[in-house]
C-alpha positions as CSV (number, residue, x, y, z in Angstrom):
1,X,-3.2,16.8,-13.5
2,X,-4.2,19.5,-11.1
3,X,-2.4,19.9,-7.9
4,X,-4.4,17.6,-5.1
5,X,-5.2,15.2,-7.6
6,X,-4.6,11.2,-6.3
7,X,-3.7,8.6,-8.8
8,X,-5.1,4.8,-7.1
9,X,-3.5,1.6,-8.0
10,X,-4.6,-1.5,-6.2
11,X,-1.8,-3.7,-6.7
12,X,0.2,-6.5,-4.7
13,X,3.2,-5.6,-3.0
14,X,6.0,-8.9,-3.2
15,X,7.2,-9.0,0.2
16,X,10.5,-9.6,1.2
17,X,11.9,-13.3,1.3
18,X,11.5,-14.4,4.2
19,X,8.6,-12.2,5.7
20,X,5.7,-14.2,5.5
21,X,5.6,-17.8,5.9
22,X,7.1,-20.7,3.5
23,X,3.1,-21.0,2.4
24,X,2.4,-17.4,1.7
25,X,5.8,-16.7,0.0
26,X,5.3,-19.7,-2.4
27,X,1.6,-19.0,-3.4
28,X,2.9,-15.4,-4.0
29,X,5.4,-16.3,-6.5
30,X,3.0,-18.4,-8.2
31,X,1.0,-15.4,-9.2
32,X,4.2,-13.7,-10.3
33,X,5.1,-16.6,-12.3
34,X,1.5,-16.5,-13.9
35,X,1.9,-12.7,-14.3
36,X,5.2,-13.2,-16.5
37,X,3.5,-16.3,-18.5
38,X,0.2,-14.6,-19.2
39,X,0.3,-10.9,-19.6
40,X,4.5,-10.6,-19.6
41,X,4.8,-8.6,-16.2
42,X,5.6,-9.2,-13.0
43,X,4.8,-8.5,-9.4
44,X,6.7,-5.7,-7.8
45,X,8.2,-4.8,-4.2
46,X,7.2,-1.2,-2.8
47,X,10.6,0.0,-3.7
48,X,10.4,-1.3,-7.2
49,X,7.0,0.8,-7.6
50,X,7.9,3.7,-5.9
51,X,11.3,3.3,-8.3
52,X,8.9,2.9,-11.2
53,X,6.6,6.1,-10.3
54,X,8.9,8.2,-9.5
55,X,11.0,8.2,-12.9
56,X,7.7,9.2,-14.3
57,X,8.0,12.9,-12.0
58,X,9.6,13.0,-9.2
59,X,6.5,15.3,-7.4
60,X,4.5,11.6,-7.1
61,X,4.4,10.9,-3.3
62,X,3.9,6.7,-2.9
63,X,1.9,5.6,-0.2
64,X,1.2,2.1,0.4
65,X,-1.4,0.3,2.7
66,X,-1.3,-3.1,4.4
């Protein structure tokens, strides 16, 4: 990759237990649930992404948008 050069994933962050409401937390983990039955993944936290990108190089700045 050049230097400048922007790699974009539009993913869902989990957030932390407890964050959003009962609702919202339970809908969530239905699609992470789904995730691991379908395609064998799983929904990830920022930290677990950022974790994830930077043990690919550590140069890969993570910025996340709400």
């Amino acid at each position: 990759m050049k230097s400048g050069s922007r790699i974009i994933a539009m993913e869902l962050l989990m957030p932390q237990i407890g964050e959003d409401p009962y609702m919202v937390n339970r809908a969530i983990t239905s699609i992470d649930l789904q995730m691991l039955t379908v395609f064998n993944t799983k929904e990830r936290a920022k930290a677990e992404w950022e974790s994830l990108i930077k043990s690919a190089d550590e140069i890969f700045l993570v910025k996340a948008f709400r």
